[in-house]
N, C-alpha and C positions, 0 to 999 in steps of 0.2 A: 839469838840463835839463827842461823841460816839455812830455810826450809827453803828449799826448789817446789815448785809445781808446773804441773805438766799438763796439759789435754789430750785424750785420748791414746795416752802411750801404758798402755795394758801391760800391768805389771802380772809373774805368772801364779799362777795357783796359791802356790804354796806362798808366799811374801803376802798375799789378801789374807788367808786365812788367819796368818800367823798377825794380821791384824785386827782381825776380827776376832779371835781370841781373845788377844790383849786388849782388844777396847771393850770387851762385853756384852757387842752385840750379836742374838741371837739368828743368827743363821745355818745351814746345814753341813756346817764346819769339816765332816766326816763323809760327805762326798764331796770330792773332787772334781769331778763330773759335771755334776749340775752348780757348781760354783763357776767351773768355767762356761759353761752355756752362760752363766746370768751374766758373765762379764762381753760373753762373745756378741751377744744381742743386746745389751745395754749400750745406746747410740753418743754416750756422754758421760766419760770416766775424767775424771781429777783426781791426781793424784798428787800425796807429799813427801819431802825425802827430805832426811836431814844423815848428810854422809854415806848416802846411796844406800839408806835401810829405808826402805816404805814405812812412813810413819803416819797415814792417814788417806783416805777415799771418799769420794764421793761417785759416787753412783746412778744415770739417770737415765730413762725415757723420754725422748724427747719429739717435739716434732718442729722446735725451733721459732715457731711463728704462733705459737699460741697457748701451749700446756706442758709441762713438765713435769714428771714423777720425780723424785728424788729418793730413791728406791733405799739406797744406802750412803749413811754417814758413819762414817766411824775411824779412830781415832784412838794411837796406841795408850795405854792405860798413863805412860809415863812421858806423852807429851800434851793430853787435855787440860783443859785450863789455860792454856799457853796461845788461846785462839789459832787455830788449826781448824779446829772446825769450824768456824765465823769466815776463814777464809776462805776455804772452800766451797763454803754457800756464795760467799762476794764473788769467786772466780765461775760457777755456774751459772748465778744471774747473768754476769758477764756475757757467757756465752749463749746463754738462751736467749735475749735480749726484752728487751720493756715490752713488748709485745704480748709475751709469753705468761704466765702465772706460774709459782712454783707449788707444787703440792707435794705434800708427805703425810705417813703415817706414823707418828710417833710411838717407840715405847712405853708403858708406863709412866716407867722411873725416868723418860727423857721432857714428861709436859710442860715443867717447868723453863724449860732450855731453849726451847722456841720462842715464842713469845719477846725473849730480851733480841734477838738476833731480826725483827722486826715482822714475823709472820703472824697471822688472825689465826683463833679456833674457828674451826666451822663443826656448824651441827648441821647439814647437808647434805649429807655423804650417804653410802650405802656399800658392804663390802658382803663378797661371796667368799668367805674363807675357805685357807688352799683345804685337800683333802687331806697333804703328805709332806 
């Protein structure tokens, strides 16, 4: 299969959502709004295409030289499995460089899925959940 990817060529609203849909992940799907804020201020977008249909994202915070969010991965329902998203982590590290750490908050049902793609749990943490 021949997946393009891209850095930071911000695909629009509506192509994200409609992946986020299909992959499952929970986000605020039904504003438009503040999906595009998260992509406008998120400093490290990857993106995948297969025949110019968005078919996966990755999502980050970044400051390049030390730390890394990895805010969102996600991945259309009918091309997971196919490493899409193992690539997209490969092309983030990329960009962030050995310097840097990656961090994420996984879903649930995603703990499993880390782990093999080479990331530690930590028990360190500490989160102020949003309000909204």
């Amino acid at each position: 299969m021949d997946i393009q990817y891209a850095v930071n060529q911000i695909p629009v609203v509506e192509e994200i959502i409609d992946v986020y849909v299909s992959s499952g992940i929970r986000r605020p799907v039904e504003d438009l709004q503040r999906i595009s804020k998260m992509y406008r201020y998120a400093n490290l977008v990857i993106t995948a295409r297969h025949g110019g249909q968005l078919v996966g994202v990755a999502r980050s915070l970044t400051d390049f030289c030390y730390s890394c969010y990895l805010s969102d991965l996600a991945v259309r329902k009918e091309y997971q499995r196919q490493g899409i998203g193992k690539k997209l982590i490969e092309l983030t590290l990329q960009e962030i460089g050995e310097q840097s750490m990656l961090l994420l908050l996984a879903a649930p049902e995603a703990m499993d899925y880390y782990p093999h793609l080479g990331f530690m749990r930590v028990e360190n943490g500490f989160l102020i959940p949003r309000k909204k």
